[in-house]
N, C-alpha and C positions, 0 to 999 in steps of 0.2 A: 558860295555855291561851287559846286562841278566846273575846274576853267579847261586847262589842261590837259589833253590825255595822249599818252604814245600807244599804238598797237602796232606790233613789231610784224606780223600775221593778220593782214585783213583780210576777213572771207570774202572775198570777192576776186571774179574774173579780170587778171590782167588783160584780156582782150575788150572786155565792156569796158575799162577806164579808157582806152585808148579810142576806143569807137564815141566815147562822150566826147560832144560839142563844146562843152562846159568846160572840159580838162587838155592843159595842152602842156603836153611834154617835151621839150625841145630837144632834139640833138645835138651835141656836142661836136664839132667839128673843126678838123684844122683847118686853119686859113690858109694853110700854103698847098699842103697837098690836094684838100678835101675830103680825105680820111674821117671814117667817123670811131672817133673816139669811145673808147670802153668806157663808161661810166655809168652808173644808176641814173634814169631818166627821172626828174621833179617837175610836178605840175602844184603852184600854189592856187589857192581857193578862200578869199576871204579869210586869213589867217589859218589854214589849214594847208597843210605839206603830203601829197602824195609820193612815195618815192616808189618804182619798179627796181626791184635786187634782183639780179639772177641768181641763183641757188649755182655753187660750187660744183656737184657733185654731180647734177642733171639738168634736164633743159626747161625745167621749172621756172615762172618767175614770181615771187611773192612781193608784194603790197603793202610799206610801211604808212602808215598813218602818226602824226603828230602836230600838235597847236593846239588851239584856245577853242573850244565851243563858242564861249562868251565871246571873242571876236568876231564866230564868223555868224553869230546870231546879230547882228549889231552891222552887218557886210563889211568886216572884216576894217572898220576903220578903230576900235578901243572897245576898251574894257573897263571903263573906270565907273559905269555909272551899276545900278543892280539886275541882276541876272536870279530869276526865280524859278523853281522849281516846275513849272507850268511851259515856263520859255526854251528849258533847257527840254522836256519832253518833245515840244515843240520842232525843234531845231535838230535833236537827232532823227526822229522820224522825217523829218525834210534829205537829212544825208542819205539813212537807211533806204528810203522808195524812189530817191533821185539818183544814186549810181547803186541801187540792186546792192546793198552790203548784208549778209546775213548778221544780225546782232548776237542771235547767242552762239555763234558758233567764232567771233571775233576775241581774243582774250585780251585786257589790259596788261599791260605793262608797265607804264608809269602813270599817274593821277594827282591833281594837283584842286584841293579843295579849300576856298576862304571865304572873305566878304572884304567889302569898303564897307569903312566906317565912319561920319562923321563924326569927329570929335568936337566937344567945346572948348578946349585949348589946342593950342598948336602942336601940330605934328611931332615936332621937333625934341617935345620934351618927353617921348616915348622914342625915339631913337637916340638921343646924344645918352639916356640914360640906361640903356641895355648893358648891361655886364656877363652874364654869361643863360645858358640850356643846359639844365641835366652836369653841369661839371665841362661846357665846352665854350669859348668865345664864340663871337658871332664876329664876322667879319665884314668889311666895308667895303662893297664891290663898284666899280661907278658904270652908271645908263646912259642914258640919252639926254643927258638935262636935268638926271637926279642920282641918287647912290640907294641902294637899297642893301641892306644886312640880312645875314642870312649865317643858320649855324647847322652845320652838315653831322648827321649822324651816320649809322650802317646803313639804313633803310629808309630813311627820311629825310627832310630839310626843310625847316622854319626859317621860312622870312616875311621882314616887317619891310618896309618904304610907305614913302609919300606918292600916294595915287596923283593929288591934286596936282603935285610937281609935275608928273609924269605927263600930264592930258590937259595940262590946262589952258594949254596954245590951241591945242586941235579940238575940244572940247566947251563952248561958249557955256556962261552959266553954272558951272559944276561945284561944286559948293570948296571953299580954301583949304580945311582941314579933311582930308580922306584919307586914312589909314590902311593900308592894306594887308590882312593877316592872312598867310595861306600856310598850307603843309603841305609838300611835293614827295609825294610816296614812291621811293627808288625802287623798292621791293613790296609787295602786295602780297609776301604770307604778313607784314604790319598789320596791316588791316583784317588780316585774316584770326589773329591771334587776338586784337579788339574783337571778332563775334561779328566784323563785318564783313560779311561775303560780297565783295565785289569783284567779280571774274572776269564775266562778260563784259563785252558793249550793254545788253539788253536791262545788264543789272543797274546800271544806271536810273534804272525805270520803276523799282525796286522803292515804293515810296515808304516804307516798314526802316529801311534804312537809315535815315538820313536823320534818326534822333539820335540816334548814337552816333554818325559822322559828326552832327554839332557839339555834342558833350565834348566830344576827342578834341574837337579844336579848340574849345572853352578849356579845356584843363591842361592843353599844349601852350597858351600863350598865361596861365595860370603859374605855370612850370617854370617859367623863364624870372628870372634873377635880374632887376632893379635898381637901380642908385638912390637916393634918394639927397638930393644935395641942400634941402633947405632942414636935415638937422643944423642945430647946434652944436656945435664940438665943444665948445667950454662950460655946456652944463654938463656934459660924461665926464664919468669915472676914468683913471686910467686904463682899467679894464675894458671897457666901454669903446673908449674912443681905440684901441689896438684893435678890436673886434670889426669899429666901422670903418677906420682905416683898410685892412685887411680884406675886407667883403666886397668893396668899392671896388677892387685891383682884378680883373679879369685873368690875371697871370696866378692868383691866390688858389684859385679854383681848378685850375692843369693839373693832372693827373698824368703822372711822369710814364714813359711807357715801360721803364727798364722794372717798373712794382709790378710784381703780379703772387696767385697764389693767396697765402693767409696776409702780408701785408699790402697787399690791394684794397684787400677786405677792410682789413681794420684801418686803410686809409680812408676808402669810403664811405665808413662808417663814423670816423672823424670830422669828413666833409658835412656829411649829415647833417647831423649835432651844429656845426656850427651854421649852415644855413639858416635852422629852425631857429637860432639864437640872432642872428641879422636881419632874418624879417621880424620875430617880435620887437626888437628894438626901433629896429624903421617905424613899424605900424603904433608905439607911444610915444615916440620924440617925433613924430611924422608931424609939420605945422598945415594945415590946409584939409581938404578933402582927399579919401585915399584914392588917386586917380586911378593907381591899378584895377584897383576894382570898378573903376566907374567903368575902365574900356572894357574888362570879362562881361561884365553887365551888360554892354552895347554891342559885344560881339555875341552871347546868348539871343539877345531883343531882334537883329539883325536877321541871324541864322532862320528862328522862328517864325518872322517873317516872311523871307525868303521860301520856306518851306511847309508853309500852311496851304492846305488843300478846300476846295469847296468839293460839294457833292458831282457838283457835274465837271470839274476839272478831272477830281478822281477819277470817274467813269471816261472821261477825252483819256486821259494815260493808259487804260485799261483797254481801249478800243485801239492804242497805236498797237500794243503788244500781241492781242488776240489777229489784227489784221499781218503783221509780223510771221506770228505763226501757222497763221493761214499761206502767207507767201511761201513760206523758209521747212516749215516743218507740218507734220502731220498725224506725228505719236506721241507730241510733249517735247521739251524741253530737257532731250539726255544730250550727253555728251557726245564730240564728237569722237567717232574711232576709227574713220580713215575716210579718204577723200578719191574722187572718182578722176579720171584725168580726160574727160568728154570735155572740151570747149563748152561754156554757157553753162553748166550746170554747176550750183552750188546746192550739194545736199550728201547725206548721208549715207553708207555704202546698204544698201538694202541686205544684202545678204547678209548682214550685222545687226540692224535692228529691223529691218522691215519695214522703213518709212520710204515714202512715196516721194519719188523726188520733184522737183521741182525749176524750171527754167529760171531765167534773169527776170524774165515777164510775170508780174503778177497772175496768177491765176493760170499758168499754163502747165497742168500736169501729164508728168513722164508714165508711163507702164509702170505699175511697182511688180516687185519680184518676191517668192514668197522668202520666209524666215529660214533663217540657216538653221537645218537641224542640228550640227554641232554644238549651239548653243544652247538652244528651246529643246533640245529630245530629241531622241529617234522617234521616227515613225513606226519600224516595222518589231524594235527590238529585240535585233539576232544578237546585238552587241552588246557585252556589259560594260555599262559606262554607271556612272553616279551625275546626277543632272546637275547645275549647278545653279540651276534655278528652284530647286524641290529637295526637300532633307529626303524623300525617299528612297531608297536602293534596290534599284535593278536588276533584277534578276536572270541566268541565263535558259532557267527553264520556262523561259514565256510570260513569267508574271509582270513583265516592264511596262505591259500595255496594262494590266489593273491597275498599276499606281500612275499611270496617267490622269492629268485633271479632264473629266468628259462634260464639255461645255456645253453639248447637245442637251445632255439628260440634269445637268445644271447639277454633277454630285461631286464630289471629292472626295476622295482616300487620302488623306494626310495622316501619319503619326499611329493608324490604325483605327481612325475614329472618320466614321463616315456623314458625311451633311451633303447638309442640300442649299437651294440654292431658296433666298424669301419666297415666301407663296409659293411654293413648288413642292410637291410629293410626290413619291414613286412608292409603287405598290411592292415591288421585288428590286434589290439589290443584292448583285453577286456578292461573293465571301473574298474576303481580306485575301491578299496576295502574301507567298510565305515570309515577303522580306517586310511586315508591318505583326504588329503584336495581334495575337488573337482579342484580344480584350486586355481593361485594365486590370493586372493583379495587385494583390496584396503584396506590402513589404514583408521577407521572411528575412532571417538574420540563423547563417551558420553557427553561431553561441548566440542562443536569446538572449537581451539583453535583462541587468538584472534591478527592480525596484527600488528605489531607496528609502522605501518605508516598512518594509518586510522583508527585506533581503533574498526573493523569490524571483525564478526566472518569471519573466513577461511573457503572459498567456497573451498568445499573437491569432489573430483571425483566418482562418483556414482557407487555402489558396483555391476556388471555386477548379471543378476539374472540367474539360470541356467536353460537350456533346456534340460535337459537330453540328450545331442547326445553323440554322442561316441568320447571323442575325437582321433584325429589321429596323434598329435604333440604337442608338450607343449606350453602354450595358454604364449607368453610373452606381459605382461602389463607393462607399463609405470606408475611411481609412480608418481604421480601427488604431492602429499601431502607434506608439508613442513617440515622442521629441526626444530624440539622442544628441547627446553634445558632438561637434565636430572632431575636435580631438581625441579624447579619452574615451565613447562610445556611451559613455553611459547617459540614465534617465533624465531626463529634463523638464518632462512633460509640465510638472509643476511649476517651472519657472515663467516669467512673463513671455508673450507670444517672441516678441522680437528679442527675445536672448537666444546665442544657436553654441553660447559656452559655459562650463559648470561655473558657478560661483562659489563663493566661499561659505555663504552660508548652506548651499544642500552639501559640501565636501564635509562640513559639522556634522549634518545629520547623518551622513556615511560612516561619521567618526563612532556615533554611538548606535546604529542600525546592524551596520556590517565594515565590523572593523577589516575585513579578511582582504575587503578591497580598499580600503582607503590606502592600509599598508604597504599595498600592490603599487598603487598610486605614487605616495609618499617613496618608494622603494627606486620608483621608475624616473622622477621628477626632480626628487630633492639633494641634495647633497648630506655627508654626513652630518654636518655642523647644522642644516637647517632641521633636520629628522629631531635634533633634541629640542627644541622651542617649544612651546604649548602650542593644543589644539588650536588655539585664534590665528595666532600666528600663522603654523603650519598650514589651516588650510587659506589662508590671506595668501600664502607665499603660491601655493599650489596653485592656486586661480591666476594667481599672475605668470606664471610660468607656464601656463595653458595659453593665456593670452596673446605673450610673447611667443610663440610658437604660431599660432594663428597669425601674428604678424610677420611670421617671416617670409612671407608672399615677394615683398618689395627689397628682401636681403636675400644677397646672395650667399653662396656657401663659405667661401674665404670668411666672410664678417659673423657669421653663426661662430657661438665657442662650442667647444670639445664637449661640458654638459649633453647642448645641442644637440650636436651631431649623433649623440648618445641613445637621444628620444627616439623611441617608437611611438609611429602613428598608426591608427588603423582603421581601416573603414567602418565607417560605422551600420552601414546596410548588411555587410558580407562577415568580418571581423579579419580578414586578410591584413598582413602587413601593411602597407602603402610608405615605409618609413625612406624607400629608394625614391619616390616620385617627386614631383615638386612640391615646395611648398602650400600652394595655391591646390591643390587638387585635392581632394579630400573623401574622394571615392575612388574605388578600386578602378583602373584602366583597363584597358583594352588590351597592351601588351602584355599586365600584370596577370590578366586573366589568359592568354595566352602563352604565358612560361608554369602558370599555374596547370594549363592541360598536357603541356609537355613532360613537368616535373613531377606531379602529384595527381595521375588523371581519374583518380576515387575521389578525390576532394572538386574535382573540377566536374567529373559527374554528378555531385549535390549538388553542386550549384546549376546545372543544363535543368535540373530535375525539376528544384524548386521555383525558376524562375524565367524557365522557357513551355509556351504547349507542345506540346507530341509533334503538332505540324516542323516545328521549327527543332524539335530534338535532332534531327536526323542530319544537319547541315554541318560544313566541315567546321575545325575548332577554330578557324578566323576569321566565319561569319557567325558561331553560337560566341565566339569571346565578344565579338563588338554589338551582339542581340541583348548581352548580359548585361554591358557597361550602360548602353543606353537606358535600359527597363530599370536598371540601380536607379540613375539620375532621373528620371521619373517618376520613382518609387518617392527618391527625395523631396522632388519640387512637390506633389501629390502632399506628402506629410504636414506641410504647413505652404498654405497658401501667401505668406507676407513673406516667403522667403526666395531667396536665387540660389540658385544651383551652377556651379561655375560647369560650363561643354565641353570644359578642357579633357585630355586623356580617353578619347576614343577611341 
């Protein structure tokens, strides 16, 4: 379980440790003069170390925390017997409400998770036989009566000893063989990159956790490399015994530092191969039971144990953290984003998020202060700003206040589409503000797009014209308009929902429908030498050459070749270029549409026409260029409901 942990930052009042009975920080003083010494004052607690640091810079002092949970649940005399998940709840809500520490607002910094294990053979033969981790020795450090091995990585460290060694003077009764497997996590994005979020102090509490902290440690001591000394060497091969020879030797396994680059690679991939090749040989010349596995096994069994929950335990866990955030917080569980400098008070700067602060004393609440408009809106909206809580845009002729959410009358304007709030009606709602769509329109395409079964433009559905009424419910249109490939524009409609690029087989039937474009295609795509291959071929090659374009999202321009660079893309809503944009963007942009009203502003008037209402024609060209980009990308998502539409290019 949970032993270990350093927090470099505890939320708590250097003047409340100091005012605790419990806590005694001593001065450092010369003997001769009686000068008091500059040093960090430590107050120990049952195997827990408080330090006071003064801050460099300012007259600040922050609060290191570091030691054993497991000791000091135990008062602080060992660790060697078992510590479960119910205990460890326990024990930190005892620190949490005994010196006032806010838990979520404390961040970890080091953490240090295992078990004892009894074993049925001796300790001894799971230490004298450790060979290496990952490609590193483990090294032999000595204790207080025992030696414990340990093999240091970037961000971690595995170590095994003998608990029983260790406890078994101070500890009456405690069983010969204890094994102790732990991993002390130097850096915590480790655990972050396993999918385990442990930040806080409070996440500790986090019981969803702690199946995958046991996996981790099941497959960390799984990891670890073995001797195995009761083969035989004179039944192996020469081959054989060079192999066990060489696997046994901790020095075999060093990874020189001066390799790097492609032969690092291919050393390690060397190493590989031949581990996979020393543990099968171990595990069929192995005489006995495979004890490796019998410890994984009893470190699983242990863990499970350890971390099984009853109903009413669960709900004890659930009532330390709700009584927490009754003490500590008032809005949830956000982050913290800056800190009040009032003696006593540990909480959050209201003007940031609006929660209620809170004294050292349970239950003792402060004045809260309202929400910072900066963040949340303006109130009065003289200002153009863009909220950064709301995709809507604010306008300076007064409409900032209708795209306001109005919580009174329980409505929303989002996106152009008005709701309400469950079981709530209203008889009359104002009309959409200029910076949201009048309603949803129909996809129009400046070149209709052309069929590939008649070779005829695409009779598209006619863009409803508006009457000014007021509407009273959100107006749902039927998308009439077809499935166009991303790259090449054209029809797709026929192919299966989730294909969103031509294939080879409708580029066939382009071959004998409407040669005019396939040639277009072939013209724009292939090179000369691929142009003379047959039909199969040719379009085989062209689908992948579309593909390979659609993939080049994740490649940069240096790695595209010269063909590449060659290709024109084009939107397939508008039929505009896009060939300058990035890969990944596959609809016309916002800049694109803005060089497009500067350079060609007859061509950029089709498109205000077709694809903005009257309300919104009249705005300048770099709020109708970014009216048009968004209504594209909505036009798209709208076209097929199983698809994503990347927001890139506003």
């Amino acid at each position: 379980m949970i032993d270990g942990i350093k927090i470099l930052n505890l939320s708590v009042a250097a003047n409340d440790l100091l005012a605790n009975q419990q806590l005694l920080f001593p001065l450092a003083v010369d003997e001769r003069t009686g000068a008091v010494i500059d040093r960090p004052r430590q107050a120990n607690d049952r195997g827990l170390t408080f330090t006071l640091v003064q801050a460099r810079q300012s007259d600040t002092i922050r609060c290191e925390l570091k030691g054993s949970l497991h000791r000091y649940h135990n008062q602080g005399r060992h660790n060697a017997d078992t510590f479960s998940l119910p205990q460890l709840a326990t024990t930190i809500d005892e620190l949490v409400t005994r010196l006032a520490i806010n838990p979520f607002t404390s961040r970890l910094n080091n953490l240090e998770f295992g078990v004892n294990v009894v074993l049925p053979f001796p300790v001894k033969q799971v230490l004298n036989n450790l060979v290496g981790y990952k490609y590193r020795p483990f090294t032999k450090e000595p204790g207080e009566g025992f030696d414990y091995y340990q093999c240091y990585t970037q961000r971690y460290v595995v170590k095994l000893y003998d608990k029983g060694a260790q406890y078994r003077k101070q500890v009456p009764g405690l069983a010969p063989n204890v094994l102790r497997i732990e991993v002390k996590v130097l850096k915590m994005e480790y655990l972050t990159q396993q999918n385990i979020r442990l930040t806080w102090l409070a996440d500790l509490l986090n019981t969803e956790l702690y199946g995958a902290l046991g996996k981790l440690l099941v497959a960390t001591f799984q990891d670890i490399l073995f001797d195995e000394p009761s083969l035989n060497t004179a039944r192996l091969s020469a081959r054989q015994r060079d192999l066990y020879q060489n696997g046994r030797n901790p020095r075999y396994w060093l990874m020189p530092d001066s390799v790097a680059g492609k032969q690092y690679e291919r050393q390690r991939k060397g190493l590989q191969r031949m581990e996979r090749r020393f543990r099968q040989l171990a595990a069929q010349l192995r005489q006995g039971a495979d004890w490796p596995d019998q410890v994984a096994t009893l470190i699983d069994q242990q863990w499970q144990q350890l971390t099984s929950l009853s109903a009413q335990q669960q709900v004890t866990i659930d009532d330390y953290r709700m009584a927490w955030q009754r003490q500590f917080e008032t809005a949830g569980n956000c982050p913290k984003l800056t800190e009040v400098t009032e003696p006593g008070l540990h909480r959050k700067c209201p003007k940031l998020t609006g929660v209620i602060g809170f004294t050292a004393v349970r239950g003792t609440a402060v004045q809260s202060v309202k929400k910072c408009p900066k963040l949340t809106g303006s109130e009065n909206g003289k200002v153009s700003q863009i909220n950064p809580l709301s995709i809507v845009l604010n306008w300076d002729t007064g409409g900032a206040s209708e795209t306001s959410l109005d919580s009174s009358r329980g409505t929303s304007n989002v996106g152009g589409i008005l709701t309400q709030s469950e079981g709530e009606k209203s008889s009359h709602v104002s009309a959409p503000s200029p910076g949201l769509l009048w309603q949803p329109l129909q996809p129009l395409w400046v070149d209709p797009p052309v069929s590939f079964k008649s070779g005829e433009p695409l009779a598209l559905s006619a863009q409803p014209e508006p009457d000014g009424s007021v509407l009273s419910e959100p107006v749902k249109t039927e998308v009439a308009s077809p499935r166009l490939c991303l790259i090449t524009g054209l029809d797709i409609s026929h192919q299966r929902a989730d294909t969103w690029l031509i294939t080879a087989k409708t580029l066939k039937e382009f071959y004998t429908t409407n040669r005019t474009i396939y040639d277009q295609l072939a013209k724009r795509y292939l090179t000369q030498e691929q142009r003379k291959l047959d039909v199969r071929r040719q379009s085989a090659t062209l689908a992948l050459k579309v593909r390979q374009l659609a993939r080049n999202v994740h490649r940069t321009p240096k790695k595209r070749s010269q063909h590449e660079k060659r290709l024109i893309r084009l939107c397939p809503i508008t039929g505009l270029d896009i060939t300058h944009q990035r890969a990944d963007v596959h609809f016309a942009a916002r800049m694109t549409l803005l060089r497009l009203a500067q350079m060609e502003p007859t061509a950029f008037t089709v498109l205000v026409t077709r694809f903005l209402p009257p309300q919104q024609q009249q705005q300048p060209d770099t709020v109708r260029s970014y009216l048009i980009a968004r209504t594209i990308r909505q036009l798209a998502a709208r076209s097929s409901p199983t698809s994503t539409v990347t927001a890139h290019g506003y």
